[in-house]
SERO-845079 format. One record per residue: x, y, z of N, C-alpha, C in turn; chain; residue number from 0; residue in three letters. Coordinates in nm, 2 decimals. Atoms other than C-alpha are relative to their C-alpha. Layout:
BEGIN
X_Y_Z_X_Y_Z_X_Y_Z_A_NUM_Ala
...
This chain:
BEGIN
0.09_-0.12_0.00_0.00_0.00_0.00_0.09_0.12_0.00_A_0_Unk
-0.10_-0.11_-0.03_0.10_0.33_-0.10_0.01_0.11_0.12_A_1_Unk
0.03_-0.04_-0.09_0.19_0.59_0.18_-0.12_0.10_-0.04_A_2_Unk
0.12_-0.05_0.04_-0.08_0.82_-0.01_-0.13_-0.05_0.00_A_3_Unk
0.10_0.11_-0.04_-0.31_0.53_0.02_-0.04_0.02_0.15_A_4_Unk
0.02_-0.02_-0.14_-0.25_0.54_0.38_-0.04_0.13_0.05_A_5_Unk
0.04_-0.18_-0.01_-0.30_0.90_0.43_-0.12_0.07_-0.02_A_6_Unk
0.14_-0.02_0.09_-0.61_0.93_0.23_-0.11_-0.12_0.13_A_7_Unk
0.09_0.09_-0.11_-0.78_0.64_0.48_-0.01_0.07_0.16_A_8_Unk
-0.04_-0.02_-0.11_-0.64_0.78_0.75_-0.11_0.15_0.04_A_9_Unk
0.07_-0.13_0.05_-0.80_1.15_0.66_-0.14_-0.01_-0.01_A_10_Unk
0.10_0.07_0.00_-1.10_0.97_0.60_-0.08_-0.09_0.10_A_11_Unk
0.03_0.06_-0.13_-1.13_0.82_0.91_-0.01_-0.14_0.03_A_12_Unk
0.05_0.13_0.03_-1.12_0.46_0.81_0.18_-0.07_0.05_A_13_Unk
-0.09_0.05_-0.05_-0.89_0.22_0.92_0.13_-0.05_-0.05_A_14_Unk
-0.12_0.01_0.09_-0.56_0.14_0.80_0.06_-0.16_0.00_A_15_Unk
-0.03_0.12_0.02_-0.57_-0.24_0.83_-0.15_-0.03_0.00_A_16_Unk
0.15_0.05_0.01_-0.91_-0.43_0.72_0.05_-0.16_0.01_A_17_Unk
0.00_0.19_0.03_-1.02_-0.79_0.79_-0.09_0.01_-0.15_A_18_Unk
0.08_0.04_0.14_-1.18_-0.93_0.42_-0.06_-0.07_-0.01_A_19_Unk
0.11_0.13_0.01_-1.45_-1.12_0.38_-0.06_-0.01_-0.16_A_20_Unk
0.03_0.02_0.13_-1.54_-1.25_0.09_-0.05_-0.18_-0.01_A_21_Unk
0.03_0.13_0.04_-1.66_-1.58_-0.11_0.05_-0.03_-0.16_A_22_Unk
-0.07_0.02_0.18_-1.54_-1.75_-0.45_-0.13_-0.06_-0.02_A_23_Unk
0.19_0.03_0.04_-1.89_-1.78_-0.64_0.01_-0.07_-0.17_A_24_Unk
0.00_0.11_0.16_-1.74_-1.96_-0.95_0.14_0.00_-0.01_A_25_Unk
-0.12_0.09_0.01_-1.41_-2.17_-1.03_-0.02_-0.08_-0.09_A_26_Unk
-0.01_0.12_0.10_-1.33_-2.31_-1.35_0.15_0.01_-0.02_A_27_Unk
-0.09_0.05_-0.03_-0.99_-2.43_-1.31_0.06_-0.01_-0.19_A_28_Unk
-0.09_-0.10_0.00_-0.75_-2.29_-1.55_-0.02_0.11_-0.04_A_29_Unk
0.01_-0.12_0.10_-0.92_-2.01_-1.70_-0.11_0.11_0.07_A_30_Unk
0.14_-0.15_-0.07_-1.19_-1.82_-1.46_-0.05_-0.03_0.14_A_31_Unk
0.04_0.07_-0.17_-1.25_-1.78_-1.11_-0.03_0.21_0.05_A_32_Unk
0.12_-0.11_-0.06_-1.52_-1.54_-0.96_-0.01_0.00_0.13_A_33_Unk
0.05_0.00_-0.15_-1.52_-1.40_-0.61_-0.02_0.15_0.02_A_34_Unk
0.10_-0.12_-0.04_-1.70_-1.12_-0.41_0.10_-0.02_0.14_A_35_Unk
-0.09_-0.09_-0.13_-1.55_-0.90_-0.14_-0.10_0.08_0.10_A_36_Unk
0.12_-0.08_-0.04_-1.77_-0.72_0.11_0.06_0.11_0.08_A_37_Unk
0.00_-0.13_-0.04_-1.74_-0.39_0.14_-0.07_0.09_0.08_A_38_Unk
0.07_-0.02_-0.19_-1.78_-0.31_0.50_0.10_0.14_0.05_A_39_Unk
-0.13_-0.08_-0.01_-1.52_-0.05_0.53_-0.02_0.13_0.00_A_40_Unk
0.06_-0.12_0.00_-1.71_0.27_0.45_-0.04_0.08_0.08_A_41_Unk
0.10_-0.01_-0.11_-1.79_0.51_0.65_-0.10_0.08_-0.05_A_42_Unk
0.14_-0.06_0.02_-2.12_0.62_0.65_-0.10_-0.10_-0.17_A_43_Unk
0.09_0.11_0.09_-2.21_0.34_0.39_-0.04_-0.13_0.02_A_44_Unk
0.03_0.21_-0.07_-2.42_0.00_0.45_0.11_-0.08_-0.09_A_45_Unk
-0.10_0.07_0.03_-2.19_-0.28_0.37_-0.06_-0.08_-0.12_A_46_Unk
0.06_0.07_0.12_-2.24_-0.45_-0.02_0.12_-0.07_-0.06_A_47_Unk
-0.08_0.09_0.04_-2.09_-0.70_-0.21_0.08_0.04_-0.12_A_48_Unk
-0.03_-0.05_0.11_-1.84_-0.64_-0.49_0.03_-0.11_-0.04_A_49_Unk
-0.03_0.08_0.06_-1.76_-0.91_-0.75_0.14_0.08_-0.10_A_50_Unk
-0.06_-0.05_0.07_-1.46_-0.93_-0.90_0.08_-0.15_-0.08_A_51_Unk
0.04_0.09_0.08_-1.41_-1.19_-1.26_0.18_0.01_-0.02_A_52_Unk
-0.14_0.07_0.07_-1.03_-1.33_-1.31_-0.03_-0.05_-0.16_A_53_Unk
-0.03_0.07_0.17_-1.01_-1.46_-1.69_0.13_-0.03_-0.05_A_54_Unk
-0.13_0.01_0.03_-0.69_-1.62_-1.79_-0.02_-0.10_-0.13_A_55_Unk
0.05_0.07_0.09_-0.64_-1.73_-2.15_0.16_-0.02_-0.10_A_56_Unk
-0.12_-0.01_0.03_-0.33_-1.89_-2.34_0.03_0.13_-0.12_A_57_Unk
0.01_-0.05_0.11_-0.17_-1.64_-2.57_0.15_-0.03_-0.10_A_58_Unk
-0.14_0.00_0.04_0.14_-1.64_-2.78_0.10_0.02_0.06_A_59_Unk
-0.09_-0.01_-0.08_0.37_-1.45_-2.56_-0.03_-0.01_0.14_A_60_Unk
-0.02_0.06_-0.14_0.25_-1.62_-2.24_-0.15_-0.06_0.01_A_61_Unk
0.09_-0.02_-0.10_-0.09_-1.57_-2.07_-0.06_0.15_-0.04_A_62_Unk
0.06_-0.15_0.02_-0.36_-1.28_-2.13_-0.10_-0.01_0.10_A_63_Unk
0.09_-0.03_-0.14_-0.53_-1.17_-1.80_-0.13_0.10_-0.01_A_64_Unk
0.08_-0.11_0.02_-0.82_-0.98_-1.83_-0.12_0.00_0.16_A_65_Unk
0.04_-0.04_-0.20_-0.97_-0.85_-1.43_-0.14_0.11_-0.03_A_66_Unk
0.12_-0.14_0.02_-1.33_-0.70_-1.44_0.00_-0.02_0.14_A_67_Unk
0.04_-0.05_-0.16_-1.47_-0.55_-1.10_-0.12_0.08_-0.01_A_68_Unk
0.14_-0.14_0.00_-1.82_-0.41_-1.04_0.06_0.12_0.02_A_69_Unk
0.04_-0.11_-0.02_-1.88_-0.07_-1.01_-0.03_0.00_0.14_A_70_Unk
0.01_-0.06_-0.12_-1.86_0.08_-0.65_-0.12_0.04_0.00_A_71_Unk
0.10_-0.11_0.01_-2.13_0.30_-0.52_-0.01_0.11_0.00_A_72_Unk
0.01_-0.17_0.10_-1.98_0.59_-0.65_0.10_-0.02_-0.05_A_73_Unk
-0.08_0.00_0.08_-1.76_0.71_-0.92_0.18_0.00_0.07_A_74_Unk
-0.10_-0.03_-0.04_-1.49_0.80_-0.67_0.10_-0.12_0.05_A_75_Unk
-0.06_0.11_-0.04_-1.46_0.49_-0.51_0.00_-0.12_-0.09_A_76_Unk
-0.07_0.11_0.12_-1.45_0.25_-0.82_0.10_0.08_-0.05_A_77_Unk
-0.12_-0.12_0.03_-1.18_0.52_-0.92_0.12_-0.12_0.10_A_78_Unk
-0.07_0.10_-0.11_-1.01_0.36_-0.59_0.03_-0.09_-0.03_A_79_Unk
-0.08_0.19_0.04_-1.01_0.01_-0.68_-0.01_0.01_-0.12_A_80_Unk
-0.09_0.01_0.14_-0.93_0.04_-1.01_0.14_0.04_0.03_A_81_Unk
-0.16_-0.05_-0.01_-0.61_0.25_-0.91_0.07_-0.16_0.06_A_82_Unk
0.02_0.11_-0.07_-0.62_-0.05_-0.63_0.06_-0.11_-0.09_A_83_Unk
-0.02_0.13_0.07_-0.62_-0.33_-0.85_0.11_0.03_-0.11_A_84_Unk
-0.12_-0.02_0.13_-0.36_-0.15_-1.17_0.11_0.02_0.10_A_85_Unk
-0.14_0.00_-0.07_-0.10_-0.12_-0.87_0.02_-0.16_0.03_A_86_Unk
-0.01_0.11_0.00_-0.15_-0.49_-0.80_0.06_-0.09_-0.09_A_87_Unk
-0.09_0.04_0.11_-0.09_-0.59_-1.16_0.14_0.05_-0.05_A_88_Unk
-0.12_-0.09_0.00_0.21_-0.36_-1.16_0.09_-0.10_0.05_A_89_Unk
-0.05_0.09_-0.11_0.36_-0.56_-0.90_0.00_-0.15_-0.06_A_90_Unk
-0.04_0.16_0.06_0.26_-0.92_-1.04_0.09_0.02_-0.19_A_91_Unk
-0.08_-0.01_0.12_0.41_-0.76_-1.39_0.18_0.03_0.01_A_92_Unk
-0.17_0.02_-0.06_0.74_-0.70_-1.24_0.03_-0.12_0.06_A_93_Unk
-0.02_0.12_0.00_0.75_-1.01_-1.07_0.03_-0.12_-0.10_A_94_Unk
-0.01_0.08_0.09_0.71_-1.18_-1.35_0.09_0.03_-0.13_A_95_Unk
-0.10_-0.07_0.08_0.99_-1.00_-1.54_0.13_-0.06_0.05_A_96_Unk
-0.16_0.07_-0.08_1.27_-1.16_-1.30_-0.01_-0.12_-0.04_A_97_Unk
C-alpha cells in the first residue's frame, strides 16, 4: 500500500488495516474464477458485495489476463479500486519480469 493510500484512509477516518471477507462464487480451473468482497469499510455506507471476474487465456507471448470489478457505489470509489487493483498488476508484472 502506497503511503498516499494510507494517508487518504487515515484523513477519512477509516482504518488502515481491514479484515476481508469475501466468497469464491465460480471456479473453472484454469481459466476463470469469480469471487465477491464485502465492502464493509465505509464510512457512512451499509456494507455490499463487490464481485470481481479473473479470466486467464493462453496467448502467444504467455498468458492474457483480463480483471473486471463491479462498479462501486460511486464514481470516486470505483476510481479507488481500479487504481487498487492497476497497482496490483504492476507488481505481479514485475515479478514476472525476473
Amino acid at each position: 500500500v502506497a503511503p498516499d493510500q494510507i494517508q487518504f484512509m487515515k484523513n477519512a477516518g477509516m482504518p488502515v488495516t481491514t479484515e476481508n471477507r469475501g466468497r469464491y462464487v465460480e471456479v473453472v480451473p484454469p481459466a476463470r474464477l469469480v469471487f465477491t468482497q464485502v465492502a464493509d469499510f465505509i464510512p457512512g455506507v451499509e456494507p455490499y458485495d463487490v464481485a470481481t471476474t479473473v479470466e486467464l487465456e493462453a496467448a502467444a507471448e504467455g498468458v492474457r489476463l483480463v480483471l473486471t470489478i463491479d462498479a462501486m457505489h460511486d464514481e470516486h470509489w470505483t476510481q479507488m479500486a481500479v487504481m487498487g487493483w492497476e497497482g496490483e498488476l504492476d507488481k505481479l508484472a514485475r515479478a514476472l519480469q525476473r
